[in-house]
C-alpha positions in Angstrom: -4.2 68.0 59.8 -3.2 71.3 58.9 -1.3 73.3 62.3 -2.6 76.8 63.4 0.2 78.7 64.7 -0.5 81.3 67.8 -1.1 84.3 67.8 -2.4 84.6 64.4 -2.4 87.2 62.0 -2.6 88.2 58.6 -1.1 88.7 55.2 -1.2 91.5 52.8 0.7 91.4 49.9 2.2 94.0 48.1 3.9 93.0 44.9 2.1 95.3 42.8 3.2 98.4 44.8 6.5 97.9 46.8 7.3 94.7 44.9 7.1 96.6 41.5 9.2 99.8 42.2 12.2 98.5 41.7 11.9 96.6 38.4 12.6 97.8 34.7 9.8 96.0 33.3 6.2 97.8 33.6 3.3 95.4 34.1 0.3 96.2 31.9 -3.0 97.3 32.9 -4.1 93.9 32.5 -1.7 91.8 33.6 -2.3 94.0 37.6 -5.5 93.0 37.3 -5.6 89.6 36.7 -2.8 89.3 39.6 -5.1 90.8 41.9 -8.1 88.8 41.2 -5.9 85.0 41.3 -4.6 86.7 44.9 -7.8 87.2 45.9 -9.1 84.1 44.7 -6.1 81.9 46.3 -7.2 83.7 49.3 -5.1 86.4 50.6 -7.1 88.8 52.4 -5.3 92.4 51.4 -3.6 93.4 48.6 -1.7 96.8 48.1 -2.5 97.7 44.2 -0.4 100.7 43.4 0.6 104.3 44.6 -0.1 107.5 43.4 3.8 108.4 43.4 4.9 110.4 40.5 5.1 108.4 37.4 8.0 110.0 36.1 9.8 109.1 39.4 8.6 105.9 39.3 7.4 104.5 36.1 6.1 100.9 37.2 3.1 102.9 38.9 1.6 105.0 36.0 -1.3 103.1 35.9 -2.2 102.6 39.2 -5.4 104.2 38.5 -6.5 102.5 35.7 -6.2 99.3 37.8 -8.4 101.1 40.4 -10.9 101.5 38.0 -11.2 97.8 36.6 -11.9 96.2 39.9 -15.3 96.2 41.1 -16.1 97.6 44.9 -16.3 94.1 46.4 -12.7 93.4 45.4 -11.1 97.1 45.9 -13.0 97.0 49.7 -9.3 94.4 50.0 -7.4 96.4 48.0 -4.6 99.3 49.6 -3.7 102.5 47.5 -0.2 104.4 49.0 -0.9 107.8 48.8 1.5 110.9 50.4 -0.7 113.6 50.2 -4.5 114.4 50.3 -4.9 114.8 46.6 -3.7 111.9 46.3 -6.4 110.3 48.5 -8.9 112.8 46.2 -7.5 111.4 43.0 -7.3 107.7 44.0 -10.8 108.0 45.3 -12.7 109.3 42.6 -11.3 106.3 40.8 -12.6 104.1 43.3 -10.4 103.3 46.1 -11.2 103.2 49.2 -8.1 102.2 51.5 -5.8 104.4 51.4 -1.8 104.1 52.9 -0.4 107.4 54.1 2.8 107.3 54.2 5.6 109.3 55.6 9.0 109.0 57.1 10.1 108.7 60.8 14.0 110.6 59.5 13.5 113.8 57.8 15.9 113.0 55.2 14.3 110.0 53.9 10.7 112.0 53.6 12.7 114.6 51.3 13.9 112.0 49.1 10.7 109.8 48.7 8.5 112.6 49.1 9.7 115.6 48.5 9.0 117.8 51.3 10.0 117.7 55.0 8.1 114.9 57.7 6.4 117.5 59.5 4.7 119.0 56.3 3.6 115.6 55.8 2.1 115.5 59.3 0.3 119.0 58.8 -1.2 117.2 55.7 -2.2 114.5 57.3 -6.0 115.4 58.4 -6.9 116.8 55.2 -6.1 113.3 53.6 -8.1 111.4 56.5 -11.1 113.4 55.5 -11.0 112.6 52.2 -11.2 109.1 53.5 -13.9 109.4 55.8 -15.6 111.6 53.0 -15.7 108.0 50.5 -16.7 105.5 53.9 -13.0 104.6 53.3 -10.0 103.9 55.9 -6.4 105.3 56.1 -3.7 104.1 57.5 -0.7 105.7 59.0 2.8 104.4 57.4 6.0 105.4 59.0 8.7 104.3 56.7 12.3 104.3 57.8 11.0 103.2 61.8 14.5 101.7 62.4 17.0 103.2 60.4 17.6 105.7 57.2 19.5 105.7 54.9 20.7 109.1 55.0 20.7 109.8 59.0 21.5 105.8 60.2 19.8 104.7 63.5 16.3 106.4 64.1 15.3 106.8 67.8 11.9 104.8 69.1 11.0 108.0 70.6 11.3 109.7 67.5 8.2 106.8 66.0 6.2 107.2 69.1 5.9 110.8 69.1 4.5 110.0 65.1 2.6 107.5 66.6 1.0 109.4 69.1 0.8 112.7 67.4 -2.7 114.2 66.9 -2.4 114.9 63.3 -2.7 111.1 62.9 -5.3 110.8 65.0 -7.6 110.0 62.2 -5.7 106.7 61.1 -7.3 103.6 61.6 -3.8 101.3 61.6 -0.2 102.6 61.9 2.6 100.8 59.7 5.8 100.0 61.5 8.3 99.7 58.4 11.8 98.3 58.5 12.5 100.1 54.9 16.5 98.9 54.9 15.7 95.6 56.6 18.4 96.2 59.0 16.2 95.4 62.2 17.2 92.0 64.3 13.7 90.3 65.9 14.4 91.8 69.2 14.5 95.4 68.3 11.1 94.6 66.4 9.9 93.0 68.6 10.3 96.1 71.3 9.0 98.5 68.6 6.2 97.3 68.0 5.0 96.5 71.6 6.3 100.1 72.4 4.2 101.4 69.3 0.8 99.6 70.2 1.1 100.7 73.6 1.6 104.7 72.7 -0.6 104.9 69.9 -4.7 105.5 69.8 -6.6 101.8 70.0 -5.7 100.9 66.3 -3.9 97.8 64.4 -0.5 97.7 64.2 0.7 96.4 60.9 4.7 95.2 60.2 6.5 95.7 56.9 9.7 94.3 56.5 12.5 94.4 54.2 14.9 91.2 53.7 17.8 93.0 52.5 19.5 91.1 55.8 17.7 87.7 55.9 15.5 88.6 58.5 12.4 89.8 56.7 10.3 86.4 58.3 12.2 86.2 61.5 11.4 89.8 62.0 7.7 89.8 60.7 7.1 86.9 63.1 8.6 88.8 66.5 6.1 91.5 65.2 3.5 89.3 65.2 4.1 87.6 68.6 4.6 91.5 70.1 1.4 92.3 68.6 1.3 93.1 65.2 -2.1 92.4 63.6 -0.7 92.2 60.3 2.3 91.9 58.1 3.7 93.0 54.6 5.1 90.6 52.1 5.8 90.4 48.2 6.0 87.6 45.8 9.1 85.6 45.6 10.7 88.5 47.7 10.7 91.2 45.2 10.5 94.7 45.8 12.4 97.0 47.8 12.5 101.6 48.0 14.0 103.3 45.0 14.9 106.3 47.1 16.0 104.3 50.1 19.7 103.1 49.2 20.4 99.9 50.5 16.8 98.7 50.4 15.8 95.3 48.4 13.9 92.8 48.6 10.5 92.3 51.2 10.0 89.6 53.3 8.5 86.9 50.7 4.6 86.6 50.9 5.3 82.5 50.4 8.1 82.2 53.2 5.6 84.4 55.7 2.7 82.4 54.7 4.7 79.0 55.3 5.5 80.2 58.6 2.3 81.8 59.6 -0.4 78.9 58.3 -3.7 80.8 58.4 -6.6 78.8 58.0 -7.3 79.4 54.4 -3.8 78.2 53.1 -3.8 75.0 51.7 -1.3 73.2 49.9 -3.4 73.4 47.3 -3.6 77.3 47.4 0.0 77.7 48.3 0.6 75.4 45.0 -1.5 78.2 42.8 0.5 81.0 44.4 3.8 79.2 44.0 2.4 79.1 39.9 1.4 82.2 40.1 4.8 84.1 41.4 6.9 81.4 39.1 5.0 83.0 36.0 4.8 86.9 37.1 8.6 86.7 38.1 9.5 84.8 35.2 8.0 87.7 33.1 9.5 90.1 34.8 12.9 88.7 34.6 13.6 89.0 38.1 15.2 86.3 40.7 12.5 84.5 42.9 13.9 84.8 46.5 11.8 83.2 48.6 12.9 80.1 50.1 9.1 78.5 50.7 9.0 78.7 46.6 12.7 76.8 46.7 11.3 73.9 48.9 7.9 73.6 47.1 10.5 72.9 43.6 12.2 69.8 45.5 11.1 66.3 45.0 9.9 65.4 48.1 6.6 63.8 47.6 5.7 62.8 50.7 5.7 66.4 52.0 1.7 67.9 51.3 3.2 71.5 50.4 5.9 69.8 47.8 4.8 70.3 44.3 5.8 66.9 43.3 3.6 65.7 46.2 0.7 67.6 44.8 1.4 66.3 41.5 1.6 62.7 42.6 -1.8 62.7 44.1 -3.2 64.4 41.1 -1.7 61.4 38.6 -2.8 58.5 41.5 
């Protein structure tokens, strides 16, 4: 019998966005869009793509677009686009997106370095890009990156996130992201965060995303969830992190959160295709697989259901 775990929420996953800024190794066209489509067919019920950053900046994104275009509208209606500025929304929309992921940061310094222009010019922007939305039938989200702490200016002030939160340029969002960029946030600050966050902001989802540069990145995601976060962020094997955040590596592993979290769909079965699935995309990439549910699914205990060998065993009986 498979355990429900209380309150429930659910995944996204965001390899193919966060998880792939911080590689060498470009992923082809291709390659994106058959990731998304074994995702999806595993079960996860959102998947961030891409951005629209600036390729030159960040090179593993240059094609977010043309992966856009190659999924069909019942697939890209669970697919996220992060976008900074309402041409992006424009550009990412005429391809055929549309959710779109504003994002911004709570410290001024670290909206410089990842977007180039100071938080409150992102704010100003912000209702031009959530017309662009509406203008497609499509739904924004609010991101506020560095929610805990910066790289550049250390501890950012909760007050500083619920004046975002509650400012009426975001009015127009439909969920606000709560994001632990460094992964320097213990469960209990989270935990107040987000109940603070859902209690200042419009009637809208709160959504986690959490680094595990600490070891923290479940622990954290799950206090979210039990303050009241609707949904949480994770990559494949842990990979990822903010190439203009110093200090940040590594999300909280879509395996590990979806061990812990056991929504109805997962299976050992489907957790078995995703553990395949991140063994071969990491392996490719030549990057370490961090997340610990992937470690235990490798052992030889067979008469554990989410074990490999145990899957195996059945399979040859």
């Amino acid at each position: 019998m498979t355990t429900t775990f209380q309150p429930q929420a659910t995944l996204r996953d965001v390899t193919l966005r966060d998880g792939l800024q911080l590689t060498g190794k470009p992923l082809a066209t291709d390659r994106k869009v058959a990731v998304v489509r074994e995702l999806l067919e595993i079960g996860v019920p959102a998947i961030e793509i891409g951005s629209l950053a600036r390729p030159d900046l960040v090179p593993s994104m240059a094609n977010t677009l043309e992966v856009i275009e190659r999924l069909d509208p019942d697939e890209l209606a669970r697919c996220w686009v992060w976008v900074a500025t309402p041409r992006h929304v424009e550009k990412a929309a005429l391809a055929g997106a549309v959710n779109f992921q504003y994002c911004l940061s709570a410290s001024d310094a670290h909206n410089r370095a990842n977007i180039g222009r100071p938080t409150e010019a992102s704010l100003d922007a912000m209702p031009a890009a959530a017309e662009h939305a509406r203008s497609v039938s499509g739904r924004i989200q609010l991101c506020v990156a560095t929610s805990f702490t910066c790289p550049f200016e250390g501890a950012v002030p909760e007050e500083r996130v619920l004046a975002i939160a509650a400012d009426e340029r975001t009015r127009g969002a439909a969920d606000i992201v709560v994001c632990d960029t460094l992964g320097q946030a213990v469960p209990a600050q989270v935990a107040g965060l987000i109940a603070r966050v859902a209690a200042h902001t419009p009637p809208r989802r709160v959504v986690y995303h959490g680094h595990d540069t600490w070891g923290l990145g479940v622990a954290n995601s799950l206090a979210a969830v039990a303050a009241g976060a609707a949904e949480v962020d994770g990559s494949l094997g842990g990979l990822g992190g903010c190439p203009f955040a110093p200090g940040a590596s590594g999300n909280a592993a879509t395996e590990d959160l979806l061990f812990a979290l056991r929504p109805d769909w997962l299976t050992p079965a489907a957790f078995a295709a995703m553990v395949g699935l991140t063994d071969g995309l990491l392996a490719d990439l030549g990057e370490p697989n961090r997340s610990r549910a992937v470690q235990g699914a490798h052992s030889s205990a067979t008469a554990f259901p989410w074990a490999l060998a145990a899957g195996a065993e059945r399979d040859a009986g």
